[in-house]
Each structure stands twice: as C-alpha cells, then as structure tokens.
DRENPA-3360 file (N, C-alpha, C; in nm, 2 decimals, always signed):
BEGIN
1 = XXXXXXXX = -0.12/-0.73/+1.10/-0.15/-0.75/+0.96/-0.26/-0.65/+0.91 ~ -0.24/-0.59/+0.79/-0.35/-0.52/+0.75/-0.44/-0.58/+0.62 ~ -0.57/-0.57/+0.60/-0.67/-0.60/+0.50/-0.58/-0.55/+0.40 ~ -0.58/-0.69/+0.30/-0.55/-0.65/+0.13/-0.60/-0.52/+0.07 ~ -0.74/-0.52/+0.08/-0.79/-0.41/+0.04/-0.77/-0.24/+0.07 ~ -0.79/-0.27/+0.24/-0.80/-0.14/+0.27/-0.63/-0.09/+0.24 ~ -0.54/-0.13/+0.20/-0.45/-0.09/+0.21/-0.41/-0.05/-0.01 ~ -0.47/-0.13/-0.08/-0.48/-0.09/-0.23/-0.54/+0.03/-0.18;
9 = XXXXXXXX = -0.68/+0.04/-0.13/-0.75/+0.19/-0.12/-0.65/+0.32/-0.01 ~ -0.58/+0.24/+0.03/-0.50/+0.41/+0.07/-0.41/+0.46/-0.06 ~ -0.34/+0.33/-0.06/-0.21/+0.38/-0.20/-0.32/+0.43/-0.33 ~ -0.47/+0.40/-0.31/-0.53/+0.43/-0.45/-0.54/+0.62/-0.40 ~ -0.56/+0.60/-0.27/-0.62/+0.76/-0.27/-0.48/+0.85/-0.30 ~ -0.37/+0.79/-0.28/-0.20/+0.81/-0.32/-0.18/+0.88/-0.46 ~ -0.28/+0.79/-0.51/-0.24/+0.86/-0.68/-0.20/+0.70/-0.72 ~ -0.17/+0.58/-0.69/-0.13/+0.49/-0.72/-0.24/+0.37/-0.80;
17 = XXXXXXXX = -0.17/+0.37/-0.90/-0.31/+0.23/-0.98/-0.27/+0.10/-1.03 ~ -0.34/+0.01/-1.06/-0.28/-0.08/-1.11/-0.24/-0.10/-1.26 ~ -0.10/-0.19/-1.24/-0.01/-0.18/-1.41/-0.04/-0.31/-1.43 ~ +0.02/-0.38/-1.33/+0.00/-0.55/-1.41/+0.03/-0.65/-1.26 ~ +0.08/-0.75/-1.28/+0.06/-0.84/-1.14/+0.16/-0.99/-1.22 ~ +0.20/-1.09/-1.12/+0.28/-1.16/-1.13/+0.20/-1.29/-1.04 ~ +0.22/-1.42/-1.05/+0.17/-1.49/-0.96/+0.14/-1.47/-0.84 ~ +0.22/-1.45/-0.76/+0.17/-1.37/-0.64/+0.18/-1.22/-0.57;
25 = XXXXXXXX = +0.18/-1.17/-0.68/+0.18/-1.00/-0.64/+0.14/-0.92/-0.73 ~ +0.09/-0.82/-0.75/+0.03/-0.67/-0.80/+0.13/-0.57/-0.78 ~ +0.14/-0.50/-0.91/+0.22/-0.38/-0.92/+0.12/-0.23/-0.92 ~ +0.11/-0.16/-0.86/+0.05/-0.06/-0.85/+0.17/+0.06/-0.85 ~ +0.13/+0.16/-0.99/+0.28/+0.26/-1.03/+0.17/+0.40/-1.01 ~ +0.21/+0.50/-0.93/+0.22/+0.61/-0.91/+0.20/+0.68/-1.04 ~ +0.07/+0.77/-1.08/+0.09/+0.83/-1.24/+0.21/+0.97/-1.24 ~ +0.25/+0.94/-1.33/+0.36/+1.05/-1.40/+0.49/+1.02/-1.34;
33 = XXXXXXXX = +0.52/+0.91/-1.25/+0.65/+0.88/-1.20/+0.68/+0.73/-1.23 ~ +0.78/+0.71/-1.17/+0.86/+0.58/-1.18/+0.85/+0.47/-1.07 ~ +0.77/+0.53/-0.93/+0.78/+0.50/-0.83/+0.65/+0.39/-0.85 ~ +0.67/+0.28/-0.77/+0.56/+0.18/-0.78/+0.53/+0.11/-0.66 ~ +0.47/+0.01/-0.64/+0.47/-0.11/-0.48/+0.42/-0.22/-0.56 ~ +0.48/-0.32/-0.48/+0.41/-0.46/-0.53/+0.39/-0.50/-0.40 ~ +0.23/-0.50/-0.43/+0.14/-0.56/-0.30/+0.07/-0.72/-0.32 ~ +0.14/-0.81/-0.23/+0.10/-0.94/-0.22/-0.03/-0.96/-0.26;
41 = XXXXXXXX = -0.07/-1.06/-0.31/-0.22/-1.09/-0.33/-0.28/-1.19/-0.24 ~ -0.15/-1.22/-0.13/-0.26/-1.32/+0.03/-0.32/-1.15/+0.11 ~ -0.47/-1.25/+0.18/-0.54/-1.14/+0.18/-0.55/-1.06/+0.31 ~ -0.42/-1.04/+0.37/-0.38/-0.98/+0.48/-0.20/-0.95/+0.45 ~ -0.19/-0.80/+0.44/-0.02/-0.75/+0.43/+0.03/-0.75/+0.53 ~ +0.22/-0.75/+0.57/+0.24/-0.72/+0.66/+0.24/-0.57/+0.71 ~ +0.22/-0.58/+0.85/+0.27/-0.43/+0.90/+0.36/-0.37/+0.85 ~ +0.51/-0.45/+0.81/+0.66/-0.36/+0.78/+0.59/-0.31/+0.68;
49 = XXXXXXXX = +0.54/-0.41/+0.56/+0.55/-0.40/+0.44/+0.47/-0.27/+0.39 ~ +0.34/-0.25/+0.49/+0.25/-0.13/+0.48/+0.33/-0.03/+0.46 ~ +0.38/-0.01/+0.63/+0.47/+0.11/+0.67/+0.58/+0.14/+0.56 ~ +0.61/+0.07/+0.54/+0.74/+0.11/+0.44/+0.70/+0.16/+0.30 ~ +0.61/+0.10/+0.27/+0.50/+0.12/+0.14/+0.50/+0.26/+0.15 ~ +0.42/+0.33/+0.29/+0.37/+0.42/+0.29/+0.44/+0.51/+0.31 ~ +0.53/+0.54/+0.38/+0.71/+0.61/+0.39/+0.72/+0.69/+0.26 ~ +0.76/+0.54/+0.16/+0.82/+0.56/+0.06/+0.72/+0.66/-0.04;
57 = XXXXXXXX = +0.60/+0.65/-0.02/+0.47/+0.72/-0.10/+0.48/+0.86/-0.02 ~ +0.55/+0.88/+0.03/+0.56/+1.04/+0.13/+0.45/+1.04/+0.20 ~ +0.42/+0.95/+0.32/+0.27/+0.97/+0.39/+0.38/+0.96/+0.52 ~ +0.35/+1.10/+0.61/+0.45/+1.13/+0.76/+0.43/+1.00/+0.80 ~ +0.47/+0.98/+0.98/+0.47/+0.88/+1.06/+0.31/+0.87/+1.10 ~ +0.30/+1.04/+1.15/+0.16/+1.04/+1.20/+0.02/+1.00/+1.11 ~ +0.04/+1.01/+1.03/-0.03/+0.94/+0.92/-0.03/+0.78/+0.87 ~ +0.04/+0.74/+0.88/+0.09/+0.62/+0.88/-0.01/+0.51/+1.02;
65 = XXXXXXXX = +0.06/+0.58/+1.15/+0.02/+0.55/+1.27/-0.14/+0.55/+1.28 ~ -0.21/+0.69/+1.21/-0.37/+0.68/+1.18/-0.40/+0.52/+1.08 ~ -0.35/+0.52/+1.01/-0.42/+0.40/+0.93/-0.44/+0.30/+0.97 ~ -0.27/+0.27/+1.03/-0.25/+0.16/+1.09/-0.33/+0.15/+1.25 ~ -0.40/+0.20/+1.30/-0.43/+0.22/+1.40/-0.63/+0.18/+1.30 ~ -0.68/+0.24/+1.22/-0.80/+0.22/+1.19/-0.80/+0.10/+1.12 ~ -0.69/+0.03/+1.05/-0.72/-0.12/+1.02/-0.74/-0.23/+1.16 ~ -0.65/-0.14/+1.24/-0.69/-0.27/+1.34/-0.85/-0.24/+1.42;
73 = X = -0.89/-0.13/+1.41/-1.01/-0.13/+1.47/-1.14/-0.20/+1.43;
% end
C-alpha cells in the first residue's frame, strides 16, 4: 500500500491537479487533456491501483518500480 499523499504528489509532479471529488474519491485531470485518475480518499492506495495509475500517466516500469520502492522505505 502506498501513502495517500505521496502518491497525489507524484501524479502532481505529472502535470495532474485536482477537478472535484465524490464521497469517497478525488478526481485529479491532466491540464490540456482528457485523461484523469480517481484516487481514493482512505489514507493508504493500492499497489495495482498506483501502478496502473502510473502506466497510464506514461511513467516506464523503471520509474514506477523507483517510487514504489521509496514509499515503502
């Protein structure tokens, strides 16, 4: 599981900000595109949910593997 936070602050360094939010989740949309993530608001994400997040944001494996690797530290 990764920190709520530290994981808004990667997708922020992404280009990604917040639009609006629903009872239990936050939309954060990509400026100038259509592309968005809705990140839970319990205060630990899943792993898939990161990885995939971060895929889909064009961030390689090996990049991915860094983050995920410095949340757990």
């Amino acid at each position: 599981m990764v920190s709520r936070n530290q994981f808004i602050n990667k997708i922020s360094e992404l280009g990604y900000s917040y639009k609006t939010e629903t009872k239990r989740s936050q939309l954060f949309r990509k400026a100038g595109t259509t592309h968005y993530v809705w990140v839970p608001k319990s205060s630990q994400v899943e792993d898939g949910l990161v990885r995939n997040a971060l895929r889909q944001a064009g961030c390689d494996d090996g990049e991915i593997d860094g983050f995920m690797k410095s949340c757990k530290a």
